[in-house]
C-alpha positions as CSV (number, residue, x, y, z in Angstrom):
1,X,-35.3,-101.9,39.8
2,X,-36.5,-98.2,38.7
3,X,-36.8,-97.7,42.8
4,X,-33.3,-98.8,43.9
5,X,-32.0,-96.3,40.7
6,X,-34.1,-93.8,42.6
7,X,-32.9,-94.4,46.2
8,X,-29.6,-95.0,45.1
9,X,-29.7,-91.5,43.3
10,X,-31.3,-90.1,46.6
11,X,-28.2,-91.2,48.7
12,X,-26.0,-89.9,46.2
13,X,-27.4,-86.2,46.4
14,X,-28.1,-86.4,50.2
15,X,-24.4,-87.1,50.5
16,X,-23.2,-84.5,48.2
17,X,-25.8,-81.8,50.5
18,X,-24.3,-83.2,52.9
19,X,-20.3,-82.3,51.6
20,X,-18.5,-79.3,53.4
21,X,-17.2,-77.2,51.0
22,X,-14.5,-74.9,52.7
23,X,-13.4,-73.3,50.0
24,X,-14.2,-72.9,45.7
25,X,-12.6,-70.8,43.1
26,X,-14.0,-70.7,39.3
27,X,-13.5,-67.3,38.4
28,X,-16.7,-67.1,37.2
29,X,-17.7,-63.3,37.5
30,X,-15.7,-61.2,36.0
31,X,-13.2,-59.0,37.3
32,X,-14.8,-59.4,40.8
33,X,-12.0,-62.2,42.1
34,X,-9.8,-59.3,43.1
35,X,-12.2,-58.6,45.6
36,X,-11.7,-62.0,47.4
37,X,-7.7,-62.4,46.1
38,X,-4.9,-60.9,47.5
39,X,-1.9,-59.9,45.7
40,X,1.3,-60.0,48.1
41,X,3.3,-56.6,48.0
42,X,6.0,-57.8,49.9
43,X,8.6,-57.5,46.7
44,X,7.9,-54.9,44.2
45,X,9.4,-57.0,41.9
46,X,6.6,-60.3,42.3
47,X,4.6,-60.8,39.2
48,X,1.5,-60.2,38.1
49,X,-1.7,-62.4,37.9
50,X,-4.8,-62.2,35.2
51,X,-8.1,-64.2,34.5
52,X,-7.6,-65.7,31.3
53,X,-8.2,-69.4,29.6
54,X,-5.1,-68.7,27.7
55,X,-4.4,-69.5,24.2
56,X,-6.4,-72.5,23.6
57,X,-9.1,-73.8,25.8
58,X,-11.9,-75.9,25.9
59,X,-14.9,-73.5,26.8
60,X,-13.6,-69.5,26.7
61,X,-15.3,-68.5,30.4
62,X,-15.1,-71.5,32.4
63,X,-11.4,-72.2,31.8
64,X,-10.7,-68.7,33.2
65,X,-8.2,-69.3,36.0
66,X,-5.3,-67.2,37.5
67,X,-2.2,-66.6,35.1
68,X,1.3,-65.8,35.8
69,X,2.4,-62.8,32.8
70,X,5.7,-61.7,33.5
71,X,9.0,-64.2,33.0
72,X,11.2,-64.8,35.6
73,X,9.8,-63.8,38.6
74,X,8.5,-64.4,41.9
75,X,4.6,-64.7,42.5
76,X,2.1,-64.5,46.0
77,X,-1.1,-64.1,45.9
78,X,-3.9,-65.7,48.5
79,X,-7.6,-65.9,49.0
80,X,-8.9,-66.3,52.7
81,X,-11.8,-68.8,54.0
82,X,-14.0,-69.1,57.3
83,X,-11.4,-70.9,59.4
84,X,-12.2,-74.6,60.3
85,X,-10.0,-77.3,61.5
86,X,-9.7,-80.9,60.0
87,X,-9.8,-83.2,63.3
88,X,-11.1,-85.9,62.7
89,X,-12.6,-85.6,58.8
90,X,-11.0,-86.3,55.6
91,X,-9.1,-83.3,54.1
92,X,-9.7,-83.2,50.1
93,X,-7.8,-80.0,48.4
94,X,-8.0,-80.2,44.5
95,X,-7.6,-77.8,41.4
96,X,-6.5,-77.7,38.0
97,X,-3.4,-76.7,36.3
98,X,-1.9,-75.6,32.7
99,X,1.3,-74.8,31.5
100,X,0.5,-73.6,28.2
101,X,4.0,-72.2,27.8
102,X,5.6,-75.8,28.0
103,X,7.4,-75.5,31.5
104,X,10.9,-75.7,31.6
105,X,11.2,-74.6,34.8
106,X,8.7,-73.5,37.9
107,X,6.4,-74.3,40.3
108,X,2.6,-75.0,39.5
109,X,1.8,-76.1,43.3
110,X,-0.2,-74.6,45.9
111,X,-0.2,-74.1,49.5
112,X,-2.6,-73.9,52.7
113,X,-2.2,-71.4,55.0
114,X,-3.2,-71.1,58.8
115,X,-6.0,-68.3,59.1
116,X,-3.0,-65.5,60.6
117,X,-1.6,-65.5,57.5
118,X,-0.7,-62.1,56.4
119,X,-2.1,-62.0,52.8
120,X,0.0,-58.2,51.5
121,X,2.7,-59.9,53.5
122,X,3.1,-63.4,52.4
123,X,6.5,-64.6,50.9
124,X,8.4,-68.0,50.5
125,X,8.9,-67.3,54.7
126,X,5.2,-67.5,55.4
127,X,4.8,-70.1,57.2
128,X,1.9,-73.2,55.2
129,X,0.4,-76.5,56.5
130,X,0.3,-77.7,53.2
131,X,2.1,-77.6,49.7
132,X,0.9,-79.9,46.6
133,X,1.2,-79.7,42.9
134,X,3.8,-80.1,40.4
135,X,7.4,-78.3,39.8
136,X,9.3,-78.6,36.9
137,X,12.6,-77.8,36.2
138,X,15.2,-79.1,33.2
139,X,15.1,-83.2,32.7
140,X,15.7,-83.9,36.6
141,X,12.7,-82.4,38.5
142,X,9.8,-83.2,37.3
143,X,7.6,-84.2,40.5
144,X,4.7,-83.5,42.4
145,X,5.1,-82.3,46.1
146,X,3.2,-83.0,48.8
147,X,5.1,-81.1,51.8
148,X,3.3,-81.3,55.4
149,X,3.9,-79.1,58.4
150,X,4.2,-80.9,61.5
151,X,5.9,-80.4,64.5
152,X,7.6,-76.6,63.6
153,X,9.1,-78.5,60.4
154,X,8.3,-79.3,56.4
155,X,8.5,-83.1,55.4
156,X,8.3,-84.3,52.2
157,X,6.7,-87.6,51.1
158,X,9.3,-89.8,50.2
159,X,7.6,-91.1,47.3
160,X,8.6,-89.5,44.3
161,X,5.6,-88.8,42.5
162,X,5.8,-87.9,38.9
163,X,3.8,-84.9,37.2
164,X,2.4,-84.2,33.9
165,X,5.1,-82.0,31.8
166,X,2.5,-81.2,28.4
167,X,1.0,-77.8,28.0
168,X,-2.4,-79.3,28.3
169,X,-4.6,-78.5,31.7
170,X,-4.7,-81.4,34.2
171,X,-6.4,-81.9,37.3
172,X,-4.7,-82.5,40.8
173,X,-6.0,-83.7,43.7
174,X,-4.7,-84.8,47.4
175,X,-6.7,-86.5,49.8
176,X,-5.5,-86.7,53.7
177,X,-7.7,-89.0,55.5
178,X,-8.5,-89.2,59.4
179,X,-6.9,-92.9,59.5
180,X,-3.3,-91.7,58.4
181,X,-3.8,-93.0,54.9
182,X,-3.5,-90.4,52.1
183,X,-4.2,-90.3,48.1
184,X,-2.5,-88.2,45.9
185,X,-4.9,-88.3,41.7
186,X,-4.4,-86.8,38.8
187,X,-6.7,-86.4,36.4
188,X,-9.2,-88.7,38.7
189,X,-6.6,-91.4,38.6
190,X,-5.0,-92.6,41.9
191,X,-1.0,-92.2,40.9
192,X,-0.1,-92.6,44.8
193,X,-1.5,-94.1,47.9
194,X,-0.3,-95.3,51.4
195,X,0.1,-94.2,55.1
196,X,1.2,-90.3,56.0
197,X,2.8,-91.8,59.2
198,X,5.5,-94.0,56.8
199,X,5.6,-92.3,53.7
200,X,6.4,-89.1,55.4
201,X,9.3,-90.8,58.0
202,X,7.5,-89.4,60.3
203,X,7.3,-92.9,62.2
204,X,10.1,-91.6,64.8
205,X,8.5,-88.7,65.7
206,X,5.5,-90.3,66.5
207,X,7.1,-93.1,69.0
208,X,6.3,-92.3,72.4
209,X,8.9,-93.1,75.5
210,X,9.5,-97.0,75.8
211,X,7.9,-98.3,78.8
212,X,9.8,-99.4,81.7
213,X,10.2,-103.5,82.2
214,X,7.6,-103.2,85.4
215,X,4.8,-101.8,83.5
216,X,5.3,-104.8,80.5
217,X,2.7,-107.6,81.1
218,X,1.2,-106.3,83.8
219,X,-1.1,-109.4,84.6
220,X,2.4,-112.1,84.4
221,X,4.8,-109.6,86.5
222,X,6.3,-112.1,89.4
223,X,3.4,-115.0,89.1
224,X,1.0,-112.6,89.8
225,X,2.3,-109.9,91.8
226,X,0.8,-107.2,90.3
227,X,-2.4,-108.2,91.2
228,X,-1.4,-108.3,95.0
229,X,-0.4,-104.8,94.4
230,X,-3.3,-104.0,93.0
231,X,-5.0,-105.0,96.2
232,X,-2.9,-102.6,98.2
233,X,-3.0,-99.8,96.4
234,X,-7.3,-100.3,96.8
235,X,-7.3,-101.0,100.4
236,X,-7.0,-97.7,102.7
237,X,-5.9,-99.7,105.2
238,X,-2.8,-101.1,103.9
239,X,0.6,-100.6,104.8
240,X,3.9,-100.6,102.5
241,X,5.1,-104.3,101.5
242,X,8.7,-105.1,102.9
243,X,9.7,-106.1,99.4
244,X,8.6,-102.9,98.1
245,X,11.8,-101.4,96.2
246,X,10.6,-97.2,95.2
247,X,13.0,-97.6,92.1
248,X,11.7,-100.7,90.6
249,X,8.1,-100.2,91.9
250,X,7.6,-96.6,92.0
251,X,6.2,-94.3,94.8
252,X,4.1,-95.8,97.2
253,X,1.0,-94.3,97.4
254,X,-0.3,-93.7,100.7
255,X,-4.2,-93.5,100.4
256,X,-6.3,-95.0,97.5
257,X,-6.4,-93.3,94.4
258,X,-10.5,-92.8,94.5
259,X,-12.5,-91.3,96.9
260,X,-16.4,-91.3,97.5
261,X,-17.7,-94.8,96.3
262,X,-15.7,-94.2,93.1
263,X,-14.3,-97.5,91.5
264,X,-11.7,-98.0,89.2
265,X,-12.6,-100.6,87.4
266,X,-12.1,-99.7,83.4
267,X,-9.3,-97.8,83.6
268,X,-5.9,-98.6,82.8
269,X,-3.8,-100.3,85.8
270,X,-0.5,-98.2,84.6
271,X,-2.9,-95.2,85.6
272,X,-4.2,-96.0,89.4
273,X,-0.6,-97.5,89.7
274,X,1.5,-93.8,88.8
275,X,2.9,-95.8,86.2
276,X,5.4,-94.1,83.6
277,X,2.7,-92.2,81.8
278,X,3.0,-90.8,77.9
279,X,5.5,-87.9,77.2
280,X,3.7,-84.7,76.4
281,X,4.8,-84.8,72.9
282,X,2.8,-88.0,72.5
283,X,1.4,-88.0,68.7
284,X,-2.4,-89.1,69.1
285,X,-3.5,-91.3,66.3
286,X,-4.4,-88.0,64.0
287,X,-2.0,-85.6,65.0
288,X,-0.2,-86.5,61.8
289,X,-3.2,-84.9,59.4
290,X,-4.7,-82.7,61.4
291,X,-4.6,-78.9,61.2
292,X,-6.4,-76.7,63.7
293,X,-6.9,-73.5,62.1
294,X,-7.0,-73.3,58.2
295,X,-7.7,-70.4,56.8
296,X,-6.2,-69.7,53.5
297,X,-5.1,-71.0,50.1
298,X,-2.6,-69.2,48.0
299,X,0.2,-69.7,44.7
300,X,3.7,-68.6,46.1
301,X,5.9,-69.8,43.7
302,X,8.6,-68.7,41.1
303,X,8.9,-69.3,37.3
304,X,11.3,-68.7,34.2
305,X,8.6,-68.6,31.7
306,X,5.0,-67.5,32.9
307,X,1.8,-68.7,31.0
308,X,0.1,-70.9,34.0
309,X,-3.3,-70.8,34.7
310,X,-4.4,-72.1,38.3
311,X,-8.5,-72.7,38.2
312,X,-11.1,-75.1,39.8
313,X,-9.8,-74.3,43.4
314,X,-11.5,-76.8,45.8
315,X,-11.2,-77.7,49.4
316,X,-13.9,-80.1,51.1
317,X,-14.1,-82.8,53.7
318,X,-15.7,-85.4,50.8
319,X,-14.0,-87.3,48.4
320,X,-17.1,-88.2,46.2
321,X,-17.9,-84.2,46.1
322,X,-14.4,-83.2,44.8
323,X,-14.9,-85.9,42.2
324,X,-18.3,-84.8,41.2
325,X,-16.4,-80.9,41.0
326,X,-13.8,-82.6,38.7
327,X,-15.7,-83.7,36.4
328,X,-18.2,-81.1,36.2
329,X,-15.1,-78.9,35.2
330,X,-11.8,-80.4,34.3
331,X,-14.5,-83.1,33.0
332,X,-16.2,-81.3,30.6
333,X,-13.7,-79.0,28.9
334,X,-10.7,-81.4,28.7
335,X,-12.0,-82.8,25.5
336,X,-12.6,-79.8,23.9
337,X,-9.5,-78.2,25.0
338,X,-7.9,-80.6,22.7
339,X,-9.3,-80.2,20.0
340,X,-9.0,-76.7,19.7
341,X,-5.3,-77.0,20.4
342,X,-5.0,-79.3,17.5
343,X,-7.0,-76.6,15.1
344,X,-4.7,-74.5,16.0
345,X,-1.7,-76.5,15.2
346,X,-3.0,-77.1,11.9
347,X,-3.7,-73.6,11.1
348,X,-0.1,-72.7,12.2
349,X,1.6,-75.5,10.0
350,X,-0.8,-74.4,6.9
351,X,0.2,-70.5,7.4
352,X,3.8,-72.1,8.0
353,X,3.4,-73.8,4.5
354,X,2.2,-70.6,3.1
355,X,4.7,-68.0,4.0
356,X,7.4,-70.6,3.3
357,X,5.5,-70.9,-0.2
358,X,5.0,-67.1,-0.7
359,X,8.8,-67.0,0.2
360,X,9.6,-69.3,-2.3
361,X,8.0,-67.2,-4.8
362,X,9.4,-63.6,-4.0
363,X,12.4,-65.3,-4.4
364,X,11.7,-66.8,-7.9
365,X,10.3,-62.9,-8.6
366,X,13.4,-61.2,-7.5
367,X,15.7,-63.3,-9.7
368,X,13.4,-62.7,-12.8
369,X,14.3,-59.0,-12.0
370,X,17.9,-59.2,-11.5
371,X,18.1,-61.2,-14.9
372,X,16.0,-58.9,-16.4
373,X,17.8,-56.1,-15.3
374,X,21.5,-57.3,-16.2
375,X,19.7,-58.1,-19.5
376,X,18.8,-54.6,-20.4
377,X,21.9,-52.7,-18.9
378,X,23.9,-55.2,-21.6
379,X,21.8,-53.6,-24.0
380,X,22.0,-50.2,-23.0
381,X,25.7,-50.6,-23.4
């Protein structure tokens, strides 16, 4: 029993060695994260961003994340990465989230970037292959988006997916998988699941050309027909078929298709026969979730009342590693976070008691004066 424990362990780390980790933000060392962040100057009026853990927290350093500190305004900022592309691996892009202020309306999301992206440049027109995360605004928005570029265009799942609206900090986390399924968590709970190809309408776009009626069934055309063409088209020798009709048959090809020895067995018979082929904007099967060059993650985003903090950036091609990240941080001051909030709110209520006590009594004092006072003018007089 103690073995399996220990091979099962063993597989656990060699997969997490194993993990690609593109990307990871803690703001760990100090004021050093300006070095790898870049604040946008494209508006002169875009707000500011600061390393704090805010008001209440769970552990003072490691909540540290990227605030917004100036009310109603715009915000870009960006961090750059080693490029890579996603063909054919599972996408993961996670962090964690706090509106302290109690949003009542902006954006906490964040968006990838292609690796051209120009970082003192970026603005709401920069173009992103990715936008997730919540936005809030009054009693009618209060959603998480999950917005993929494909095909020169934005689409937006057409799930609505519901976000956390307390001032606590919560974890978010999408998942793009190279089988077109997807997973959108929050606070390591799956809140949304399915297929990027439907839940995205993107089912159209993906249809290729209908084939024509001749290249249907190819083996059961005319009782067997095809296979007599077949026979033609792999004999040099033969000559055009009277029947042959060019606009229900196609071309007729003149010599055979292979040369040298080559055979064609294997391949498909719409090929050797110049069937209707694919369209060139024929979706392979991951075209839908894949992205060729990214290169950057950044928070472009607009908000009445700042107070966010954006931490625990991650993006990695395994699922088990991003969960292993979450709880390691979100994880472990979550609890704590809590609790300190709630120390707080008793403290406030007491010194809420207090004042309204001491109140209460300068009150009492002043009217012991003004009685006092009336009293001793009477007997002046």
């Amino acid at each position: 029993m103690a073995r399996a424990r220990v091979s099962l362990w063993a597989i656990c780390m060699l997969r997490v060695a194993l993990a690609t980790v593109y990307f990871q933000e803690e703001f760990l060392d100090g004021e050093r994260w300006r070095n790898r962040w870049v604040q946008s100057t494209n508006d002169s009026q875009f707000g500011h961003f600061r390393v704090s853990s805010g008001k209440f927290y769970g552990h003072k350093e490691k909540d540290k994340g990227l605030q917004t500190t100036q009310n109603s305004r715009f915000y870009a900022i960006s961090a750059s990465f080693k490029p890579f592309s996603n063909k054919g691996k599972t996408l993961v892009i996670q962090y964690t989230v706090k509106h302290e202020q109690k949003m009542d309306c902006g954006g906490g999301y964040i968006k990838v970037f292609p690796s051209d992206l120009d970082q003192k440049n970026m603005n709401g027109k920069s173009q992103y292959y990715i936008m997730f995360g919540p936005d809030i605004c009054g009693f009618d928005i209060k959603k998480v988006h999950v917005i993929l570029y494909f095909k020169n265009q934005y689409h937006s799942n057409k799930k609505p997916i519901r976000c956390k609206v307390d001032g606590f900090t919560h974890l978010y986390t999408l998942i793009l998988r190279p089988d077109l399924s997807y997973e959108v968590k929050v606070d390591g709970q799956s809140i949304e699941s399915g297929s990027i190809e439907y839940d995205w309408n993107l089912t159209s776009l993906k249809k290729a050309e209908t084939p024509s009626a001749e290249s249907r069934d190819w083996d059961q055309v005319d009782g067997g027909r095809a296979q007599d063409w077949e026979k033609h088209f792999l004999d040099a020798g033969a000559s055009k078929p009277s029947d042959w009709n060019s606009e229900l048959d196609g071309d007729w090809l003149q010599k055979p298709p292979y040369q040298d020895g080559l055979k064609p067995e294997g391949i498909d018979k719409d090929v050797w026969l110049h069937r209707q082929m694919k369209p060139s904007h024929y979706l392979t099967q991951y075209d839908l979730s894949e992205f060729e060059n990214i290169g950057a993650i950044g928070l472009e985003l607009w908000q009445v009342r700042s107070g966010t903090i954006f931490d625990n950036f991650l993006i990695t091609d395994d699922e088990e590693y991003a969960e292993r990240f979450g709880k390691a941080t979100w994880g472990e001051t979550k609890g704590p976070e809590k609790e300190m909030d709630a120390i707080q709110a008793k403290e406030e209520v007491k010194k809420a008691r207090e004042e309204d006590e001491e109140e209460l009594l300068m009150g009492k004092f002043r009217r012991h004066d003004n009685h006092f006072s009336r009293y001793h003018r009477q007997g002046e007089l």
